[in-house]
N, C-alpha and C positions, 0 to 999 in steps of 0.2 A: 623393553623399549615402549615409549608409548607412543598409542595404536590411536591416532586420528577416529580412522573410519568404523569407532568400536562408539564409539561417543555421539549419543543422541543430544536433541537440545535440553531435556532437563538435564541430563551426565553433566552436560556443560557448565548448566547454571550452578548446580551444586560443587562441580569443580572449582569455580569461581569462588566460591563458599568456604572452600577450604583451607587452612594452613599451610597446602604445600606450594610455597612460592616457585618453586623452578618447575612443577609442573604445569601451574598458572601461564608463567611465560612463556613455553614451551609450548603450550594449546594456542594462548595468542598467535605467538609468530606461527604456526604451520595452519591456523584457521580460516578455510576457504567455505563461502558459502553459493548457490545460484541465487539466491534471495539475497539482496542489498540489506533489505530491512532487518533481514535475522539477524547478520553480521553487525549492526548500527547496534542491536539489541545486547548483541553480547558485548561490544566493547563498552557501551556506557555502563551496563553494569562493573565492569572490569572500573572505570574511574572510580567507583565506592571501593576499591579495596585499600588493603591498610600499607601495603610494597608499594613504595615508590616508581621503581620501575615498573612494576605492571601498568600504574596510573598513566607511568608520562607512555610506553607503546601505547598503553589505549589511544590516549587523547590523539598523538600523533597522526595513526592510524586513521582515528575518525576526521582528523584536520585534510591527511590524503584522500577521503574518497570522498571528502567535500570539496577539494579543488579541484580532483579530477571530473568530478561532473560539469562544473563551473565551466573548466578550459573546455569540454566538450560541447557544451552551449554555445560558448563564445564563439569556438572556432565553424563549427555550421552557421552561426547568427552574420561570420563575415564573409565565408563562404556563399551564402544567399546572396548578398548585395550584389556578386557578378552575374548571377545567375540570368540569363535570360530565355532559356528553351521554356516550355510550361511543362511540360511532363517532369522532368528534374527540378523544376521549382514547387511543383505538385511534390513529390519526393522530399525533397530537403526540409519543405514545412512539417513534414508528417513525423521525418526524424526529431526534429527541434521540437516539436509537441509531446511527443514518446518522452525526450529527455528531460524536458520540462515535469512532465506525470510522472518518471521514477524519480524524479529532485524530488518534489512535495512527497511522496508517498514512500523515502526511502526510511523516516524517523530522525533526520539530522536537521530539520525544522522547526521552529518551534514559534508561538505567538504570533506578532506581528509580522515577523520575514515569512510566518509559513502562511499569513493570510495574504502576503504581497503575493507570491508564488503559485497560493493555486488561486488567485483571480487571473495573473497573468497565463498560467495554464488555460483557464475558462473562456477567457479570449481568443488565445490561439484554439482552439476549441473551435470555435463559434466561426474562424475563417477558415478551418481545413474543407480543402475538396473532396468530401466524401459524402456519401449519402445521408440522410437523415434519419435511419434507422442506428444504421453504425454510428450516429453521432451521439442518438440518444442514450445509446447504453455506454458509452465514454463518459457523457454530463454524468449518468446514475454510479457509475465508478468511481468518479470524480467526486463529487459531494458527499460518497457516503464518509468521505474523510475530511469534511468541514463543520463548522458550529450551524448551518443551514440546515437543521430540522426539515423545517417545511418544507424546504422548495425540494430535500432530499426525499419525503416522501410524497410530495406533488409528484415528483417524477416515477417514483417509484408505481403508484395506482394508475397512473397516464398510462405508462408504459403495459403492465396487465390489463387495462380497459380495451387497448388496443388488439396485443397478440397472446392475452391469454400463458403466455411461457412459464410453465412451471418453476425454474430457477428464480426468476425476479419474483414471484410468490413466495418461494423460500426465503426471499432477503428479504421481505416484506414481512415476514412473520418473525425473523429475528431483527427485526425493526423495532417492530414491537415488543418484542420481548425485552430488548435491550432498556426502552423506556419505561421498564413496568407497565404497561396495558394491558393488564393479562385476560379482563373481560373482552378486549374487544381482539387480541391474542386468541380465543378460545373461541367467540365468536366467526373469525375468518377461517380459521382453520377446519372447523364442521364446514362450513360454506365451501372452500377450496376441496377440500377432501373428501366429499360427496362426488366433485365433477371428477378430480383427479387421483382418487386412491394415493397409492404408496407415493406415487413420484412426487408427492407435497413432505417437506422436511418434515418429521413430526416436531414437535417444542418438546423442548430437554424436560419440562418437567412433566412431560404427560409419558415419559418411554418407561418407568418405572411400577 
């Protein structure tokens, strides 16, 4: 029989990969993931395969958990109109932002609709009732998944000028990394890792 919970995410891909079609569809239909985005991942690879069926479950699939997020928007977005307490309308915006951040950030976006999506995300952003600390590191979550370079590492050095937090230092150095900047990549990291020792990420190519 085949064992779901024996299959990691490469197993998968290279399952994917292989000629056997009814184990193919057989991993499709029983494939549960807690991450939207792995699930998005695995099924668009499943559209490159050469079985017909497997293409059309993928697509299908990916067509269901694009309307099902859709109809979840909607219906909190009509929900809201009645709403008049503030504490549950403090609530409802928070949900519809959430939903909004796993729409962009699920992989079922692409180009122009995903540029529509996280500005709309970016706004509801900018009205939620919550603090400004909590907000900032939402925008820095937010952006690191947009063509916004800049303002994503504006935020990023703002944000360590401020509280110092090792983590956002982390993402600041695979920032960098990711750009090629490896002198100024090698540069922060002596600079950070002076104050903070181990708890600064090392860079992948300095661990060898």
């Amino acid at each position: 029989d085949y064992d779901l919970s024996e299959f990691d995410v490469m197993s998968s891909y290279d399952l994917l990969l292989s000629c056997n079609n009814k184990n193919k569809k057989r991993f499709l239909f029983s494939y549960e993931s807690k991450d939207p985005k792995l699930k998005v991942e695995i099924l668009q690879r499943a559209l490159l395969d050469e079985n017909t069926e497997v293409i059309h479950y993928a697509a299908t699939e990916l067509n269901k958990l694009d309307a099902g997020l859709q109809e979840k928007i909607n219906t909190l977005e009509k929900e809201r109109e009645n709403i008049t307490d503030k504490n549950k309308l403090k609530e409802t915006d928070y949900k519809i932002y959430k939903l909004y951040r796993r729409y962009v950030n699920s992989g079922l976006l692409v180009e122009e609709i995903l540029n529509f999506y996280q500005n709309k995300t970016l706004e509801l952003l900018q009205d939620l009732d919550i603090n400004e600390k909590e907000k900032e590191l939402e925008k820095i979550d937010l952006y690191e998944n947009t063509k916004d370079k800049e303002e994503y590492e504006r935020l990023l050095k703002d944000r360590i000028d401020k509280y110092s937090e090792t983590d956002i230092i982390s993402k600041y150095l695979r920032f960098l990394h990711k750009e090629n900047r490896f002198e100024e990549l090698l540069l922060k990291y002596k600079e950070y890792s002076k104050k903070y020792g181990d708890k600064i990420e090392k860079p992948v190519f300095l661990e060898s």
